[in-house]
C-alpha positions, -999 to 999 in steps of 0.1 A, spaced: 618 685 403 586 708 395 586 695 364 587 660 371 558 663 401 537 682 370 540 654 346 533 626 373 499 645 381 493 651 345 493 620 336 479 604 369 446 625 359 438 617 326 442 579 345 421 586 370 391 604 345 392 572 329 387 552 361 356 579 372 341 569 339 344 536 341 331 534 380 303 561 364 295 536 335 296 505 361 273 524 386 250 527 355 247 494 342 243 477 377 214 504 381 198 494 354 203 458 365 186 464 394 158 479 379 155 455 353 157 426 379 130 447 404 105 445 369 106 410 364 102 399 402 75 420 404 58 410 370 65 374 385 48 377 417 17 390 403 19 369 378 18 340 407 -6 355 423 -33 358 393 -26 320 391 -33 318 429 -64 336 431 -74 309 405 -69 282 420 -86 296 452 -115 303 431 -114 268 417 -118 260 454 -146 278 461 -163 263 433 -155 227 445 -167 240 478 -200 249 464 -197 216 444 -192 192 472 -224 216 496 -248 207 462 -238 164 466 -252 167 502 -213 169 516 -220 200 539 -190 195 561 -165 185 535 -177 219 514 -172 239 547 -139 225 552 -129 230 518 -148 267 515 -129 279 547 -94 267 536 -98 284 502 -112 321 515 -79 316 538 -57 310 507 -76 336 491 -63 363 517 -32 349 517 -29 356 477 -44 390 479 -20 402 508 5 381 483 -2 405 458 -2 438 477 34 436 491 63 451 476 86 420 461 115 435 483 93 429 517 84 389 507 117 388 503 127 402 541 94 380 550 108 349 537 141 353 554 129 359 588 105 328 587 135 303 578 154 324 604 127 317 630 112 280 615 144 268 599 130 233 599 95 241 587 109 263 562 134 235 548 103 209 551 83 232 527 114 238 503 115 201 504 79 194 493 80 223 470 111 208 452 93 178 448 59 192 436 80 207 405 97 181 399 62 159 398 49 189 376 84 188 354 86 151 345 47 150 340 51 184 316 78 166 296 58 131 293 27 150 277 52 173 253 63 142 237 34 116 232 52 99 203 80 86 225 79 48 231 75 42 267 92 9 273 127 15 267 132 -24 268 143 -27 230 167 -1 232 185 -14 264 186 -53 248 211 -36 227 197 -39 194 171 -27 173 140 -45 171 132 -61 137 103 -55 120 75 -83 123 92 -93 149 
């Protein structure tokens, strides 16, 4: 019976130095995942938030615009809701991608329906941005789509 216990264990371990290689090389990969995935958030956010902190800028500078046309209140108006955007961006741009995460998650746990609202509006500003991207990539498209649905081709001259 010694015999037969040895070669169970035997040959359970070279089974289980397989499987602690595998879990090893698993561990690994999903590390490296992580990290990966950590990079491009982060290189995302500040990417976003050099884009903000442009458009804040070119908010300011309508500010200033609308003060030199004699529109002082308008231009304060305008100058005040872009320094606030501005500090939004810059504390945007200081946090750790992990924390806007948790951020993000406890205001729709708090707001849900503010938080849905701006998802909402947000969906619907890309998808404005989208279709008006892919009307100015292709110019050459015909915009009336009238011959094609008549079910033939027009002829020429015609």
């Amino acid at each position: 019976m010694s015999n037969s216990s040895q070669s169970k264990s035997s040959a359970a371990s070279p089974s289980k130095g397989i499987a602690d290689e595998i879990k090893d090389k698993g561990e690994q990969v999903l590390g490296q995942a992580r990290e990966g995935a950590g990079q491009f958030a982060e290189d995302r956010k500040n990417h976003t938030a050099d884009y903000l902190r442009a458009l804040a800028a070119a908010a300011g500078s309508g500010a200033s615009e609308l003060d030199r046309q004699g529109h002082g209140a308008t231009a304060a108006f305008v100058s005040n809701v872009a320094g606030e955007f501005d500090g939004m961006v810059q504390e945007l741009g200081e946090r750790p991608v992990g924390r806007l995460v948790d951020d993000i998650a406890d205001f729709a746990r708090e707001r849900p329906v503010l938080f849905f609202g701006a998802a909402f509006l947000v969906g619907l500003g890309t998808a404005r941005f989208a279709k008006s991207s892919a009307s100015r990539r292709e110019p050459d498209k015909p915009q009336d789509p009238a011959p094609a649905a008549a079910g033939g081709t027009p002829e020429p001259g015609a």
